[in-house]
C-alpha positions in Angstrom: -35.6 146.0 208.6 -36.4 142.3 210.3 -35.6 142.2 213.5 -33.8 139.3 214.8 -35.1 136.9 217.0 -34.3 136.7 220.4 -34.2 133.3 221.7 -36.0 131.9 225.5 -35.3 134.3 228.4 -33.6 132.5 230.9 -35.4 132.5 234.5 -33.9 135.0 236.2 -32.6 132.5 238.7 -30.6 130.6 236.6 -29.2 134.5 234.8 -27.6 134.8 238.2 -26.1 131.1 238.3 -24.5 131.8 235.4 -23.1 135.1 236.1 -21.7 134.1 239.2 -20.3 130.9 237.5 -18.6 133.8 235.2 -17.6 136.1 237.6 -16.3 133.8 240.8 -13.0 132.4 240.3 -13.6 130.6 243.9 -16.2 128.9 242.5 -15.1 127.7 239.4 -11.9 126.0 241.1 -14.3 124.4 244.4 -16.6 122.9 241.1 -13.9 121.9 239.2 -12.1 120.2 241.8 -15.1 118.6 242.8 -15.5 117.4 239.7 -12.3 115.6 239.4 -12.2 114.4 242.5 -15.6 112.7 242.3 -14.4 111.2 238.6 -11.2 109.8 240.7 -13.1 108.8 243.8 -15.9 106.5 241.6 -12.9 105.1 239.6 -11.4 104.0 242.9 -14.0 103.0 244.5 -15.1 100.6 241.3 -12.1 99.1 240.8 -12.8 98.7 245.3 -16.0 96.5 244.6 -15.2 95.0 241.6 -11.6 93.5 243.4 -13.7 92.7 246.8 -16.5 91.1 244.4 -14.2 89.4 242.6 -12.6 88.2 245.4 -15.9 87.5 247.6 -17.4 85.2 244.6 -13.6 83.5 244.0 -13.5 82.3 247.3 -17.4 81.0 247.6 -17.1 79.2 244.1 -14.2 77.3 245.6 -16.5 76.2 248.3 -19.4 75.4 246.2 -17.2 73.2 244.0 -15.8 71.3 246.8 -19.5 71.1 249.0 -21.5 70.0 245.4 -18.6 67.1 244.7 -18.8 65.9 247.8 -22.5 65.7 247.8 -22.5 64.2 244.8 -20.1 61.8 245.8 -22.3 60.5 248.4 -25.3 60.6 246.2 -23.2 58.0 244.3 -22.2 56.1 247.2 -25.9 55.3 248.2 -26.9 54.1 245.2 -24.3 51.8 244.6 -25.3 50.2 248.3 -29.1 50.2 246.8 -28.1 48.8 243.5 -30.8 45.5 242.6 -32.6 46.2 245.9 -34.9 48.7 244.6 -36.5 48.4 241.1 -39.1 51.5 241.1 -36.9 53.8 239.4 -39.8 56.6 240.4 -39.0 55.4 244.6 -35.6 55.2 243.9 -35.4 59.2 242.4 -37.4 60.4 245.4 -35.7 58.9 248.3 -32.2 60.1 247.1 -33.6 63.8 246.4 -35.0 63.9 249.8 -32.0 62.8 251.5 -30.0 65.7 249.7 -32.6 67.9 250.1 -32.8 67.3 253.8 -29.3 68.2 254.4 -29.8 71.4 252.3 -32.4 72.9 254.2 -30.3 72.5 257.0 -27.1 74.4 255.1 -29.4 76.9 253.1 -29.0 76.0 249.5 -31.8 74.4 246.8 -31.8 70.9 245.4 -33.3 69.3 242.3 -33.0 66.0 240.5 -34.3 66.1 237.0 -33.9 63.4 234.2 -33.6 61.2 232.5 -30.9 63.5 230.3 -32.0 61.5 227.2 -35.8 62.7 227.7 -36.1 65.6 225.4 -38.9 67.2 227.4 -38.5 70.9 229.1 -36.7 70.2 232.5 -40.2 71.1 234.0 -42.1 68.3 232.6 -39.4 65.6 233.1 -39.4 63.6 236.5 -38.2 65.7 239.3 -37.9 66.3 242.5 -36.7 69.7 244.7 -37.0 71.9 247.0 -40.6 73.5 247.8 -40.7 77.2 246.5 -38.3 76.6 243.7 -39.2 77.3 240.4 -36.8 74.8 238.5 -37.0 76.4 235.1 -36.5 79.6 235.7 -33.6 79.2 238.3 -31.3 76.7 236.0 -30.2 78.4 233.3 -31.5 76.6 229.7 -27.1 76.9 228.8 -26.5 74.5 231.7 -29.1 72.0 230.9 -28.1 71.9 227.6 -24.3 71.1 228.8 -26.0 68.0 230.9 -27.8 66.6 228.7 -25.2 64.9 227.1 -24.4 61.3 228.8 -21.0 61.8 230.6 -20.9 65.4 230.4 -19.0 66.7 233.1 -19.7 68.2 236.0 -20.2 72.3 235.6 -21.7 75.7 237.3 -22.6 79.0 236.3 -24.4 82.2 237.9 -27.9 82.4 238.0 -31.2 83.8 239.7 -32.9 81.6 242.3 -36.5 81.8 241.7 -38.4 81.4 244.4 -42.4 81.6 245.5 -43.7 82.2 248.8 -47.1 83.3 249.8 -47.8 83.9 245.9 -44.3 86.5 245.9 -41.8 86.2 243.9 -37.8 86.5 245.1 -34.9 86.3 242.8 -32.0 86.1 244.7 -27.8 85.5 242.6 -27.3 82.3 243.3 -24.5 79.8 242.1 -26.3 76.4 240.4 -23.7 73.6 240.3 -25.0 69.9 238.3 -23.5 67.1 238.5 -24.8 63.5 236.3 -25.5 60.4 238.2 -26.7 56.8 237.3 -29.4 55.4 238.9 -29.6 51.6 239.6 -33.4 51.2 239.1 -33.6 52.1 235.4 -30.1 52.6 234.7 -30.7 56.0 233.5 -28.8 59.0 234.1 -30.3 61.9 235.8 -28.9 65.3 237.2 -28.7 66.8 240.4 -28.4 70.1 240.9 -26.9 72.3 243.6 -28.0 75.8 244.1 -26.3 77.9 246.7 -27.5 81.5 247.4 -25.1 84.7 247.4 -26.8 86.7 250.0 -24.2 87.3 252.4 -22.0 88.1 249.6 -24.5 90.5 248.2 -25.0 91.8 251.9 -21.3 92.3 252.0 -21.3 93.9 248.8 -24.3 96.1 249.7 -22.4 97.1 252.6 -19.2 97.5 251.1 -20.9 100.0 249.1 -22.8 101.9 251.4 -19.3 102.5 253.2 -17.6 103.3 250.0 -20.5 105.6 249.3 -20.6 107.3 253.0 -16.7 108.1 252.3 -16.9 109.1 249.0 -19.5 112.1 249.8 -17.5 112.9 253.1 -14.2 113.1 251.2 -16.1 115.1 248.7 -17.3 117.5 251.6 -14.0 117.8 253.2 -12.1 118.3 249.7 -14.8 121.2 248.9 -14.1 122.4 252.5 -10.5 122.7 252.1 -10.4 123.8 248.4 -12.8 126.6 249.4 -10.4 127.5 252.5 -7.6 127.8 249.9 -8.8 129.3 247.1 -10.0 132.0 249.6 -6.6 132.6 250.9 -6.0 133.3 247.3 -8.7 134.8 246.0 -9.8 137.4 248.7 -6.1 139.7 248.1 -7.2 139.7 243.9 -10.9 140.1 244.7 -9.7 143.3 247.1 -7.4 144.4 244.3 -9.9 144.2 241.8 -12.0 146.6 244.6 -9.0 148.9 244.5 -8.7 148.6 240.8 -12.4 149.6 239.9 -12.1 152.6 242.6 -9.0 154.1 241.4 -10.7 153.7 237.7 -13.5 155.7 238.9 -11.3 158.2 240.1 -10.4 157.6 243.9 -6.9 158.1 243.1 -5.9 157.7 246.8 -7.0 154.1 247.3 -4.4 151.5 248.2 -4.4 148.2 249.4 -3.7 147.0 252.8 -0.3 145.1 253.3 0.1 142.1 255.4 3.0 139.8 256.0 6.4 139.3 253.8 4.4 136.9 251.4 4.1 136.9 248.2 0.8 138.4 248.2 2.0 140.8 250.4 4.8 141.7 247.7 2.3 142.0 245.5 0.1 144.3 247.2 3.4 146.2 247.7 4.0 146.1 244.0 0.0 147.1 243.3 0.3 150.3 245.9 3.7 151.2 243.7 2.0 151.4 240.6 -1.0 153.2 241.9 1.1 156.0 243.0 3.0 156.2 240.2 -0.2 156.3 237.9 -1.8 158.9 240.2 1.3 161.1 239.9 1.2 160.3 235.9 -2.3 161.1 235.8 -2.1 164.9 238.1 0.3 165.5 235.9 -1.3 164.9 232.4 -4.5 166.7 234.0 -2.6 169.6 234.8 -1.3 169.4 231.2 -4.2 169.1 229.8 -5.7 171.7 232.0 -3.0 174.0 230.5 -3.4 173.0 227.1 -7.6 173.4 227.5 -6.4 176.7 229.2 -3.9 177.8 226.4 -6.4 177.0 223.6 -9.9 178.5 224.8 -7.2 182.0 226.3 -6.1 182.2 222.3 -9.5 181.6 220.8 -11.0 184.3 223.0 -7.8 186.6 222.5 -7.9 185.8 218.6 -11.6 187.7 218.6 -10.8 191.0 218.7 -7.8 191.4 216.5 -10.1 188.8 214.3 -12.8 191.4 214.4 -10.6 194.3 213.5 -9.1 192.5 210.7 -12.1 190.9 209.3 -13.9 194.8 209.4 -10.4 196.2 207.1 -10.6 192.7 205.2 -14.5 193.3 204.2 -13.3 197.2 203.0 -11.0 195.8 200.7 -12.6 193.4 199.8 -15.4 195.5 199.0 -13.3 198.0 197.2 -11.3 195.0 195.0 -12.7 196.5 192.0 -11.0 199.9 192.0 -7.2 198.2 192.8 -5.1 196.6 190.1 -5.0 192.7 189.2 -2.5 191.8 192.0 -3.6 193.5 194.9 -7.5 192.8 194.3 -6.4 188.7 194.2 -4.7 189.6 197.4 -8.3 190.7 198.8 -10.4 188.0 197.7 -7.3 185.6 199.0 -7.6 187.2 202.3 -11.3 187.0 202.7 -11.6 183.3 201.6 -8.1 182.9 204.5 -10.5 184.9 207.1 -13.8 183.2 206.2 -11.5 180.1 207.5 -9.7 181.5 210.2 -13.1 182.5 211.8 -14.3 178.5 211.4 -11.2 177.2 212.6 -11.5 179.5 215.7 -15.1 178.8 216.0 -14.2 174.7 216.0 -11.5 175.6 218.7 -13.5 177.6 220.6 -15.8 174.7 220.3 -13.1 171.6 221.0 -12.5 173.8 224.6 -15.8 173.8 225.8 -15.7 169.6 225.0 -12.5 169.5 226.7 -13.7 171.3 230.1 -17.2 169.6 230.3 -19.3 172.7 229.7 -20.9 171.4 226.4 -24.8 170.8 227.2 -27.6 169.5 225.2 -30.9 171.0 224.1 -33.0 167.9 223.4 -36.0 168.0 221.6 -38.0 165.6 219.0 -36.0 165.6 215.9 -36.6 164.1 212.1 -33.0 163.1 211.1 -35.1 162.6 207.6 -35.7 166.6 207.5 -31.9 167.1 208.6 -30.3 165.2 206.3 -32.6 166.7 203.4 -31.5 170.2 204.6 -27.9 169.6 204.9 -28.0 167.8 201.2 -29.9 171.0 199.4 -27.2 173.5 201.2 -24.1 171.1 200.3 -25.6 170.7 196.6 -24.4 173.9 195.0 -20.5 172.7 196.6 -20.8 168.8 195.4 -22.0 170.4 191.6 -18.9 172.5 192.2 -17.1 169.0 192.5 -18.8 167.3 190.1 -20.7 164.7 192.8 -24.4 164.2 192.7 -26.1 163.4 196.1 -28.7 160.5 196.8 -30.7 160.4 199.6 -32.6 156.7 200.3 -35.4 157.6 202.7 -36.5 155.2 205.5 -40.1 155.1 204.8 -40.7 156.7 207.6 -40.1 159.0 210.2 -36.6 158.8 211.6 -36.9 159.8 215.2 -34.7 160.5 218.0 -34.5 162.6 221.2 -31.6 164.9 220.2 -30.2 168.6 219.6 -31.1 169.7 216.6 -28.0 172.2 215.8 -25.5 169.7 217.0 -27.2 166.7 214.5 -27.1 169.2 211.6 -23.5 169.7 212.1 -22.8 166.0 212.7 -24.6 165.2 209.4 -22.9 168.1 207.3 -19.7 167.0 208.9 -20.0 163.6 207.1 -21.4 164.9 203.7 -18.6 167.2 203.0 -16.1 164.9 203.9 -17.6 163.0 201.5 -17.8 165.8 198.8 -14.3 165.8 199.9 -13.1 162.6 199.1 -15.9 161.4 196.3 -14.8 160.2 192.9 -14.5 162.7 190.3 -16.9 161.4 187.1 -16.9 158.1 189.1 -20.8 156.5 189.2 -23.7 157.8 189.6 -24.9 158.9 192.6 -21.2 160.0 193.9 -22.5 159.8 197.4 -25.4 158.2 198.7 -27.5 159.1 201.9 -29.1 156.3 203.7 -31.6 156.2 206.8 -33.1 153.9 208.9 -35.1 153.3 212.1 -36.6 150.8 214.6 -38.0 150.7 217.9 -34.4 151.8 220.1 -32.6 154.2 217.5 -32.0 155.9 214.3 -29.3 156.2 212.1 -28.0 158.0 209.0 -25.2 156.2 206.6 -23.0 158.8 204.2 -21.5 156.6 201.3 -19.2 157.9 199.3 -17.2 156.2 196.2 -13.8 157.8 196.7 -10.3 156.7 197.5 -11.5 154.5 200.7 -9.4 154.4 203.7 -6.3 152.5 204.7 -6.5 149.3 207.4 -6.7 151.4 210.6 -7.7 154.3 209.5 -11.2 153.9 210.3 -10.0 154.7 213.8 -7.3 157.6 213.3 -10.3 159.4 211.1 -11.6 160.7 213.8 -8.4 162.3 215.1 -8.1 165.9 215.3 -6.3 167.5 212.4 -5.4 164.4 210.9 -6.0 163.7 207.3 -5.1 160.6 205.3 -3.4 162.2 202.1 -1.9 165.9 203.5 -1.3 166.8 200.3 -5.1 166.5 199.6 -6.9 169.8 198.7 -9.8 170.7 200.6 -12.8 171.3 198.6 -15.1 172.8 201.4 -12.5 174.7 203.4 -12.5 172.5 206.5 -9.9 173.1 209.3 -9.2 169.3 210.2 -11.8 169.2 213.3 -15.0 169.1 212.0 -15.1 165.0 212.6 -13.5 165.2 215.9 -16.4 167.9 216.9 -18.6 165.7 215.3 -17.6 162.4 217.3 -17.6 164.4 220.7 -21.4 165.8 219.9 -22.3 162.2 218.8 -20.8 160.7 222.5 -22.5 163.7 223.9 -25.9 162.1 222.8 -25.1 158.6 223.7 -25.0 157.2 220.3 -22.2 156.3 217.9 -20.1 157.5 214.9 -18.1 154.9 213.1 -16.0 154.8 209.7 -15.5 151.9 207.4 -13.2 151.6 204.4 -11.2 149.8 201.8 -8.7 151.1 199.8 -10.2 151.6 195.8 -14.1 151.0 197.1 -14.9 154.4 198.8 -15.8 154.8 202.7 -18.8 155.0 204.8 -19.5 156.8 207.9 -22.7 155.6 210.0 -24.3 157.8 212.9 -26.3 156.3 214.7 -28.5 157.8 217.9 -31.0 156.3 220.6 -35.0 157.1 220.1 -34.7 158.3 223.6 -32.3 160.2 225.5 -30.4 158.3 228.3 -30.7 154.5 226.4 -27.8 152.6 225.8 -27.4 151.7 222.2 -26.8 147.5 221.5 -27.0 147.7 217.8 -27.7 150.1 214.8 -30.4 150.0 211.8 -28.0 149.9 209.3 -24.7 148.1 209.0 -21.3 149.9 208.9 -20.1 148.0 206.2 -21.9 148.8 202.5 -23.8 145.9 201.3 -22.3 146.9 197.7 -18.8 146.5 199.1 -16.5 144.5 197.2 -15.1 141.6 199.1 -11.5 141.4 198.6 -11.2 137.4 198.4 -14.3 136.9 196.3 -12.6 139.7 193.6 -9.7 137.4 193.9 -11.1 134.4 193.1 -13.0 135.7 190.0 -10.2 137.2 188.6 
């Protein structure tokens, strides 16, 4: 059989993240509300710096407008005054950028005046004149030149990145690059000057805008962990202590209740918890002392049934014996009686066996056992009875040896338990085999599958199967004499091994009963070598859609 593969073992640190993620409700809620209050807070505090950057650019584009028409304005006004007196249009350029540039270094912003517009040469390479440090080309934006190169465009502005080198570093700082056209008398040409004001103090507002909003956010985050903590603990410590209670009085401390404070609702609760406790530990005292009776009642009978058993099994076996001398009637009535006594004395030997289960005293002797050499023996003494039925018996060996720590007697009754129940309740010149025998094995248990082609069971009664005396079809002969106990016996010797006993079946396609035990005594089983349900099993929807 392959194996399936187990994915990556998680570190063992991150096994217990998770299963205290699972198990804490506390921490679930503090996460979760964390969670949704950071989502909310960064919302907020977005829509916070986008409004106060909004607002912080609104207001200094207002004043860049007005300061860059008002230079320009005076740019104009001085070269009207100089208009025929100076004819070096090269002069002329330079002494009206150094004028504006004067003024700018005194007010902090950049200045350059490039033209003519109509030169068709990068804004680099054209005549022009600005402030020292400034690259021109790659703090004016190619959009805007573009816009001004057209004689008469308009004055316009966008954002931009002032480029600036000093000491061989380069700064980009957001900046705001206004240009405006003017004419200058010398060549009559039009040339562009252009205005660029820095944000930093609105990007130092923003920056500290942001570090507050930041600073708030993770304190508001703190405190809102801090108080959902405090409440969910309020809430959570009365379940988590019932849950305490609940697992003690599961494991038997009947007597444990919890501890009521206050008129509260948690208080009625615990009230209401402590209410039901008693009334299940007076339930349960009384169903043990039922039960005890009943155990009581049923080992006092089997016991008591011996000896009259005894004595009427010894005058059974005379006349039985002597059958031959008595007339038709009466020797039937012998050979009725013995067969009625043969299965009185199981019956009382499975009762006298459901007691011990019932008070605890059933023990195991373990040893190394071959479920292969069981299952073989059980098949060549349950032949002669299946031939009687007309059933032949397969057995489908593992391949090798099916191990497990067990006792031997109580596997050998498990296993002819489920082979003549299937005798039982095979089909009658059905195929062929009537019942098959399957075992398999790997490296944590062993298990033995009894498939049988019969009348199947009914939806839910793969459960009931296992009850005592209950049969599906009471008007059902039995074929091997059973007394209606033989799979509750062997279900409490299977549990008394660790391992499992489970039925499958479908009405029309026969049943399957699968045993399966640990290798070694003591491990706890997490899945079985063969699957419950038949791999020849008809599948009710695929039957329908052929048909």
């Amino acid at each position: 059989m392959v194996r399936p593969r187990r994915g990556p073992r998680l570190p063992s640190g991150v096994r217990r993240a998770l299963t205290f993620w699972r198990r804490s409700t506390q921490a679930r809620v503090v996460v979760s509300t964390l969670v949704l209050s950071a989502i909310v807070i960064s919302a907020v505090g977005w829509y916070l710096l986008r409004e106060t950057r909004d607002g912080l650019l609104d207001s200094r584009v207002d004043t860049v407008l007005a300061e860059a028409a008002n230079e320009t304005t005076e740019a104009e006004g001085r070269l009207e005054t100089e208009s025929g007196r100076e004819t070096d249009a090269q002069a002329q350029l330079r002494t009206l950028a150094d004028s504006i540039i004067t003024r700018a270094e005194t007010r902090g912003y950049s200045v350059a005046v490039a033209g003519p517009v109509d030169d068709d040469r990068p804004i680099a390479e054209r005549t022009a004149t600005y402030s020292a440090g400034l690259d021109l080309a790659a703090s004016v934006p190619a959009e805007l030149q573009d816009r001004l190169a057209t004689i008469g465009a308009a004055p316009a502005w966008t954002y931009t990145s002032v480029v600036t080198t000093a000491d061989g570093t380069v700064q980009r700082t957001p900046a705001i690059v206004v240009g405006s056209q003017v004419r200058l008398p010398a060549d009559n040409r039009i040339y562009v000057i252009y205005l660029i004001y820095p944000l930093v103090e609105e990007q130092e507002t923003l920056d500290l805008v942001g570090r507050a909003l930041l600073t708030a956010a993770v304190l508001l985050l703190v405190l809102v962990a801090g108080i959902t903590w405090l409440v969910t603990r309020q809430v959570v410590a009365p379940v988590r202590l019932a849950r305490q209670v609940a697992e003690r009085l599961a494991a038997g401390r009947l007597q444990e209740r919890l501890r009521v404070k206050g008129e509260d609702d948690v208080a009625r609760l615990a009230i209401s918890f402590n209410q039901m406790a008693s009334n299940l530990q007076r339930q349960i005292r009384q169903l043990e002392e039922l039960s005890r009776v009943q155990r009581r009642f049923v080992s006092d009978v089997s016991h008591e049934l011996r000896t009259p058993l005894t004595t009427v099994r010894m005058a059974g076996d005379v006349l039985h014996d002597a059958r031959g001398t008595f007339d038709p009637g009466t020797a039937r009535a012998a050979e009725l009686l013995q067969t009625e006594l043969d299965r009185f004395e199981v019956l009382l030997a499975d009762l006298l066996e459901i007691s011990r289960f019932d008070a605890g005293a059933a023990v195991l002797d373990l040893e190394d056992v071959n479920l292969g050499d069981v299952v073989r023996r059980v098949v060549d003494s349950t032949r002669a009875l299946a031939e009687q039925r007309g059933v032949s018996i397969a057995v489908e060996d593992a391949g090798r040896p099916c191990l497990a720590e067990a006792d031997a007697r109580r596997v050998e009754r498990i296993v002819r338990n489920l082979v003549t129940n299937a005798i039982d309740h095979a089909a009658v010149g059905g195929r062929e085999p009537g019942i098959v025998v399957r075992l398999a094995v790997d490296d944590d248990a062993s298990a033995v599958a009894v498939r049988d082609y019969g009348v199947g069971l009914e939806p839910g009664e793969s459960a009931m199967v296992f009850n005592r005396f209950w049969r599906a079809d009471p008007a059902r002969a039995r074929t091997s004499g059973g007394t209606g106990l033989g799979l509750s016996i062997a279900l409490e010797d299977t549990h008394l091994h660790g391992g499992w006993l489970q039925a499958w079946g479908r009405p029309g396609s026969g049943a399957q009963f699968r045993l399966t035990l640990p290798r070694r005594a003591g491990f706890a089983l997490r899945r079985s070598p063969l699957p419950l349900q038949p791999e020849d099993a008809v599948d009710p929807a695929a039957e329908t859609v052929r048909r």
